[in-house]
C-alpha positions in Angstrom: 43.9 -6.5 -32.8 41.2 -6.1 -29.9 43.1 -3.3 -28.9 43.4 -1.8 -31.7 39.5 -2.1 -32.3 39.3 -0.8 -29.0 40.9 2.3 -29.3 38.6 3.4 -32.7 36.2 3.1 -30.9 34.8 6.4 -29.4 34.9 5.9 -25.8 31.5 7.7 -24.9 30.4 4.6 -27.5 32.2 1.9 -25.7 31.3 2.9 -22.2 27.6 2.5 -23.6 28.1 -0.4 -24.6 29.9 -1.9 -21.4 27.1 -0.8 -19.1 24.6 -2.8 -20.5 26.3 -5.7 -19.8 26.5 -7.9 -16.7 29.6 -8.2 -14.2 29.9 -12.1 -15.8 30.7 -10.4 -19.5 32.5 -7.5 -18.2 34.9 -9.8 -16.1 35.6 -11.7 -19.8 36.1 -8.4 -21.5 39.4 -7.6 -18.7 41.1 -10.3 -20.8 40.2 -9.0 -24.2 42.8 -6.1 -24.1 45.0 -3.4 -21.9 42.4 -0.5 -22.7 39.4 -1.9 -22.1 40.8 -3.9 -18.7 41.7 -0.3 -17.5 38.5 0.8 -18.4 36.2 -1.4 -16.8 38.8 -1.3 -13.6 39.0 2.5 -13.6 36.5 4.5 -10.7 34.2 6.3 -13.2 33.0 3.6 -14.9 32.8 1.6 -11.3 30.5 4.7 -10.4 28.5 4.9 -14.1 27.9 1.0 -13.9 26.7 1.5 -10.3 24.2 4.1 -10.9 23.0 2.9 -14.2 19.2 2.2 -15.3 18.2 -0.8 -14.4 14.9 -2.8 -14.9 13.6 -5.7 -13.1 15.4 -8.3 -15.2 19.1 -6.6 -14.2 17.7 -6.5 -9.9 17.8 -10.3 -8.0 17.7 -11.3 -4.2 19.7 -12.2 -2.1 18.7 -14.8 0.5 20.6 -16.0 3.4 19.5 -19.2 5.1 20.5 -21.7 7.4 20.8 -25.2 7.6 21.5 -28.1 10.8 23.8 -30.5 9.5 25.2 -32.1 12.6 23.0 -31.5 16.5 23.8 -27.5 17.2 26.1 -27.0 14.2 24.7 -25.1 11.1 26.0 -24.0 7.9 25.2 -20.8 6.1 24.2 -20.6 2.8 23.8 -17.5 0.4 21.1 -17.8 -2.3 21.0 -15.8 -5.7 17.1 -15.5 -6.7 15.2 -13.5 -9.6 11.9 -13.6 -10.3 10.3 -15.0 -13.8 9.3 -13.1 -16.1 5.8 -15.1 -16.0 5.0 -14.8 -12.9 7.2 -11.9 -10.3 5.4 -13.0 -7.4 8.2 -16.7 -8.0 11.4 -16.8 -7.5 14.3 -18.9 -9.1 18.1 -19.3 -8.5 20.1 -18.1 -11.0 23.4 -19.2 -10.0 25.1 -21.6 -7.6 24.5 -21.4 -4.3 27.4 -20.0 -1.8 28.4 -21.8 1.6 29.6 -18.8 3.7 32.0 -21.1 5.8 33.9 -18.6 7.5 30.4 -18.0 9.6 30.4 -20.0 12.8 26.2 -19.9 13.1 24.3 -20.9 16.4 21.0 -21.2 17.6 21.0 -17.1 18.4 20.3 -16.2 15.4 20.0 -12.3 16.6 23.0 -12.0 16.2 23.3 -12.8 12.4 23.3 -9.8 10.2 23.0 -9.3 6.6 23.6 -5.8 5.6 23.7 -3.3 2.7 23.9 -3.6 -0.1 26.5 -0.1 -0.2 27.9 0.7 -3.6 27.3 -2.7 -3.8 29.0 -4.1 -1.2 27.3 -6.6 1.4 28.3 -7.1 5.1 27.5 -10.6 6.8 28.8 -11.2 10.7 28.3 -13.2 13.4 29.2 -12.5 17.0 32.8 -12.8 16.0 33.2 -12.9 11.9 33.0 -10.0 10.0 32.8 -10.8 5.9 32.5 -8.3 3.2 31.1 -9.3 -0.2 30.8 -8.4 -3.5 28.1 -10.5 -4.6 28.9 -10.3 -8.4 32.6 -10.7 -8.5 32.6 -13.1 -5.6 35.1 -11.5 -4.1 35.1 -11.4 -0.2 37.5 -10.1 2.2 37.5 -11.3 6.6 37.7 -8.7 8.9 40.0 -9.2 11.7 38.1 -9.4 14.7 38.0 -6.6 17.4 39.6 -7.2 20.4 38.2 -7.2 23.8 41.4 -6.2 26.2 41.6 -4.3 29.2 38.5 -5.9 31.3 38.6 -7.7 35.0 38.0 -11.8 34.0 34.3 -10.6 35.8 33.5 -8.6 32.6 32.0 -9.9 29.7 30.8 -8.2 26.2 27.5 -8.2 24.7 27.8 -7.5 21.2 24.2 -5.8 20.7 23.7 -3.8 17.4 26.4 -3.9 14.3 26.1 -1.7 11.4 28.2 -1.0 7.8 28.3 1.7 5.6 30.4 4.3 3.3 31.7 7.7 5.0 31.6 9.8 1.6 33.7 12.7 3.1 36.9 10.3 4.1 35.8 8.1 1.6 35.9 4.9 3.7 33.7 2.0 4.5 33.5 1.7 8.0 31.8 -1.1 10.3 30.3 -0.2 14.0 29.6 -2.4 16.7 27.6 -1.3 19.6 28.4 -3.5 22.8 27.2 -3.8 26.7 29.9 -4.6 28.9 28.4 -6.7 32.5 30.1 -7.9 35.7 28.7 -10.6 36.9 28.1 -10.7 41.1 28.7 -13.8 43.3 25.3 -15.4 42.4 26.4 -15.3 38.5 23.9 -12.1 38.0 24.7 -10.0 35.5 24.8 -6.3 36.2 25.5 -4.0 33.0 28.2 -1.6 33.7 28.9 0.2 30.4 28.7 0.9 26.5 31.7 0.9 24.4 31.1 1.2 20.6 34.0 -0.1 18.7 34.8 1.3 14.5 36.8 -0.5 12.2 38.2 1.8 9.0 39.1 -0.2 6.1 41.5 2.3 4.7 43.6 1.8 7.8 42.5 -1.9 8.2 42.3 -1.4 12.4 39.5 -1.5 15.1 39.3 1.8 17.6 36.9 2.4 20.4 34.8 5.8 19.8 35.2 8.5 22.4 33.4 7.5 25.4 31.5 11.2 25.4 29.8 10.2 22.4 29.2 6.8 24.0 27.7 8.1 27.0 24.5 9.1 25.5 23.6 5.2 24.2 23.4 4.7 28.3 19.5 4.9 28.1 18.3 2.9 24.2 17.9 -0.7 24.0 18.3 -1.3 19.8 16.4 -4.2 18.2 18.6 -6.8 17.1 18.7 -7.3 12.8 17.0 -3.9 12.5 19.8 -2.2 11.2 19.8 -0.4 7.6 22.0 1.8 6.0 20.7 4.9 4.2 21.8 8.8 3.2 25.1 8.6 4.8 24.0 6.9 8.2 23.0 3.6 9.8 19.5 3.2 11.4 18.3 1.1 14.1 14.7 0.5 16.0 15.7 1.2 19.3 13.6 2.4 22.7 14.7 4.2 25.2 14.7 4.2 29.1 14.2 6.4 31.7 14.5 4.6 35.4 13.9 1.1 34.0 10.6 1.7 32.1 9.6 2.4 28.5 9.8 6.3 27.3 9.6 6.2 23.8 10.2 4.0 21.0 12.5 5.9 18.1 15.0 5.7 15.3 18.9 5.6 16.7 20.9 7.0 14.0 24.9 7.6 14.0 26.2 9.4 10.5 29.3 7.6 9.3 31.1 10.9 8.5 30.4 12.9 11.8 30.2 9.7 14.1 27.5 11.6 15.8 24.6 9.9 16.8 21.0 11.3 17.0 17.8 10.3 17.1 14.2 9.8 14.4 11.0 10.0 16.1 8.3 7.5 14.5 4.7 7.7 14.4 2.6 7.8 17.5 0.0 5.2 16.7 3.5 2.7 16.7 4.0 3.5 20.7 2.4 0.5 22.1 3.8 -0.5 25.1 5.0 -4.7 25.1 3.0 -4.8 21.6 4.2 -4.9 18.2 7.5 -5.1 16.8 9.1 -2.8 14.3 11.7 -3.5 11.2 13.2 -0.9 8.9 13.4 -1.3 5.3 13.6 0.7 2.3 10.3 1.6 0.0 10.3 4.0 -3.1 13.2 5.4 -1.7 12.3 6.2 1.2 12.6 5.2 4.9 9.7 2.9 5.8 8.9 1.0 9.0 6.9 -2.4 9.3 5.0 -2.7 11.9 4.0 -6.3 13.3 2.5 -8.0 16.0 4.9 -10.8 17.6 4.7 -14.3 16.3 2.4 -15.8 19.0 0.2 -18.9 18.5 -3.3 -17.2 18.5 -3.3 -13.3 18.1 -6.5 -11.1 18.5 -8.0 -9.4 15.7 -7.4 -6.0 16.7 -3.7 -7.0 16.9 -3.6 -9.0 13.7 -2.0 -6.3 11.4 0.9 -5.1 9.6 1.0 -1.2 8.9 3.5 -0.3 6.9 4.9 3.8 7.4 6.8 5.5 5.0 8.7 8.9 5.7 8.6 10.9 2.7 10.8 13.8 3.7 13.9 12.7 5.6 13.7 13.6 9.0 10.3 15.5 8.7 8.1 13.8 11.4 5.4 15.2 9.6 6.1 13.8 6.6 5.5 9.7 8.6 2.6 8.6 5.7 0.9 5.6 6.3 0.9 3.7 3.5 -0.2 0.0 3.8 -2.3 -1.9 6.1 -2.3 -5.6 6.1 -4.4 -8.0 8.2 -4.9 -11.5 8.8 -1.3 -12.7 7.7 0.8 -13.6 10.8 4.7 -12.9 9.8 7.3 -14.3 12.0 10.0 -11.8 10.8 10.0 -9.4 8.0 12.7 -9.5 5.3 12.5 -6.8 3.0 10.2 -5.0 -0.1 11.5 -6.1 -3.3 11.0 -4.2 -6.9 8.6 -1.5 -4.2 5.6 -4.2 -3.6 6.4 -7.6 -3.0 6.5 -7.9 0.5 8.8 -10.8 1.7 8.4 -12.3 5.3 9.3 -15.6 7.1 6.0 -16.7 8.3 5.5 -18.0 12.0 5.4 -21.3 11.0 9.1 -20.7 9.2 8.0 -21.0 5.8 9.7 -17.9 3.4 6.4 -15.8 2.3 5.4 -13.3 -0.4 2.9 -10.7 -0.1 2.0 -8.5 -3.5 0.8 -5.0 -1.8 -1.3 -4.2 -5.0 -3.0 -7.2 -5.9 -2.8 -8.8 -2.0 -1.9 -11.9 -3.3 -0.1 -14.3 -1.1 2.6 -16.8 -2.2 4.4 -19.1 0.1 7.9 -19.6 -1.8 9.8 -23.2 -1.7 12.9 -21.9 -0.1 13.8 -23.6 3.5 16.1 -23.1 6.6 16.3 -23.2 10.4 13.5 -20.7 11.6 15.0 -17.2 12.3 17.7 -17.2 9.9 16.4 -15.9 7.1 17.8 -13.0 5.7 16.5 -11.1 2.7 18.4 -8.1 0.5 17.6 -6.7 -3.1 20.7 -6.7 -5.3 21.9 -5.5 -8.7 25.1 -6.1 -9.9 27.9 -3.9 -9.2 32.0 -3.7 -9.9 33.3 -1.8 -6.6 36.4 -3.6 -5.1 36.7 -4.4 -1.2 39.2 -1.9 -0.3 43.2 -3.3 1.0 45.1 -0.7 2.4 48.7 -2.6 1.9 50.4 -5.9 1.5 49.5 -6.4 5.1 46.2 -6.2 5.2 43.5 -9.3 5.4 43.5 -10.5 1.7 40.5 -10.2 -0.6 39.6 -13.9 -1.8 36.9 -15.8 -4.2 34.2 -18.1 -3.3 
């Protein structure tokens, strides 16, 4: 009968009514009949429900913390948070919390990434584990790990920068790791002696190493670890770069997941400080913006104690670098992301999660807790897009 309901429907009429409602109802609504299962499963509904309006009540956060449970063995837990509709500067979980298991977390908590979301998809890895998420579906897929083969038992591999995005043209999501490879002498020094950067394509569910010409040009930037961010196509990373063991310049490393070029983003001159403040990319307005922050230090001078916060209205126009916040006296230990375009979210130096409203410059500290470091902050809205299996093979896609 369902069905048959179904199919009087006009579909224009029932695709307006499936996109306003969440992933929860739409996952009930696969079981009400064959059409509307095929519907909701087919790739341009996936794409409408994607790119739909939304409002503040249909975004949330994501918040990835970390806990000790036993001396130097932590657990990873993913939060879902939305703000009330009383007061945005609070948040509130919506929904059980998730234990990411599969992540084997240490005390170097560099190394932790949280990444995306793209088309609604969320990367989390460790130095080994790579796990892709769907947030709303629960739906999760592991990575086999990249292997390190063909190195002298002297070598080692310093996983330094990670990144995950779509490539639109082979229509693939692709993850990048950018490593250091060292020999270590007779007095255990280690000496760096190369760059590999290793790509793994879901559609063909394999890791390769990108051509070493391509690679040869990383030779001189140092990236900052957890500064990665996906956006137009290409992953960005803070980076500096070199020239016969000093400082040159401090800019945006970019590699384009379709050309698997990499290039470069200058950023604005007043952020060149030598040994001074740190930088983070984020998103804001939609548009690329870069925070930056002094260094979590005990006392900080005045003329250091400040956050600017750049935006780059054009992409890739230097000129276009705008500054467009300035925020003093508020000592962040790490910033975690812009939520809704002005709630500024930051783990504070003492380790307490913090919220900063850029037009009212209120300041909240939130009751959400972890090991210092670990926090991890991303804006969400739900979305349908399946994690991609090439063939019976392939890692299986599971539920939390």
């Amino acid at each position: 009968m369902a069905d048959g309901i179904m199919k009087k429907l006009n579909e224009d009429v029932v695709i307006y009514i499936l996109l306003r409602l969440a992933v929860k109802s739409l996952l009930r609504f696969n079981c009400i009949s064959k059409t509307c299962y095929f519907l909701i499963k087919s790739s341009t509904f996936v794409y409408l429900y994607l790119n739909r309006t939304t409002t503040s009540k249909d975004e949330f956060i994501l918040f990835k913390h970390c806990f000790e449970y036993e001396r130097n063995m932590h657990k990873t837990i993913l939060s879902f948070l939305s703000g009330d509709d009383d007061d945005d500067d609070y948040f509130n979980p919506i929904i059980q919390d998730l234990d990411v298991t599969h992540l084997k977390t240490n005390n170097n908590y560099s190394i932790d990434q949280f990444i995306g979301p793209c088309n609604g998809l969320i990367a989390m890895m460790d130095s080994v584990t790579t796990i892709l998420i769907n947030p709303s579906t629960r739906n999760y897929r592991l990575l086999p790990p990249d292997q390190f083969i063909g190195c002298q038992e002297d070598h080692y591999r310093s996983i330094q920068n990670v990144g995950f995005g779509y490539d639109s043209i082979a229509n693939d999501y692709k993850v990048i790791r950018i490593s250091k490879i060292y020999m270590t002498d007779r007095d255990d020094y280690p000496e760096e002696m190369d760059r590999i950067v290793d790509i793994y394509d879901l559609s063909v569910d394999c890791w390769r190493k990108l051509d070493r010409d391509v690679v040869q040009q990383l030779s001189t930037f140092y990236c900052a670890s957890s500064s990665q961010m996906f956006y137009r196509g290409i992953c960005h990373w803070f980076a500096s770069q070199y020239i016969e063991g000093e400082i040159d310049e401090y800019l945006i490393l970019c590699f384009e997941m379709s050309t698997e070029i990499f290039h470069s983003l200058k950023i604005p001159e007043p952020c060149y400080l030598m040994y001074g403040p740190s930088c983070k990319l984020m998103l804001l307005q939609d548009s690329l913006a870069l925070i930056y922050h002094p260094y979590s230090e005990p006392v900080i001078p005045d003329e250091k104690d400040l956050i600017n916060i750049w935006i780059m209205k054009d992409y890739n126009v230097y000129e276009s670098w705008t500054k467009k916040y300035t925020i003093r006296g508020h000592q962040i230990g790490f910033p975690l992301a812009i939520w809704m375009g002005y709630l500024f979210l930051y783990q504070s130096g003492s380790g307490s999660m913090m919220s900063y409203n850029l037009n009212s410059n209120v300041v909240k500290e939130l009751s959400f807790h972890g090991v210092p470091k670990s926090f991890r902050v991303i804006g969400y809205k739900d979305g349908l897009t399946s994690i991609p299996r090439e063939n019976e093979h392939t890692t299986h896609v599971q539920k939390f």
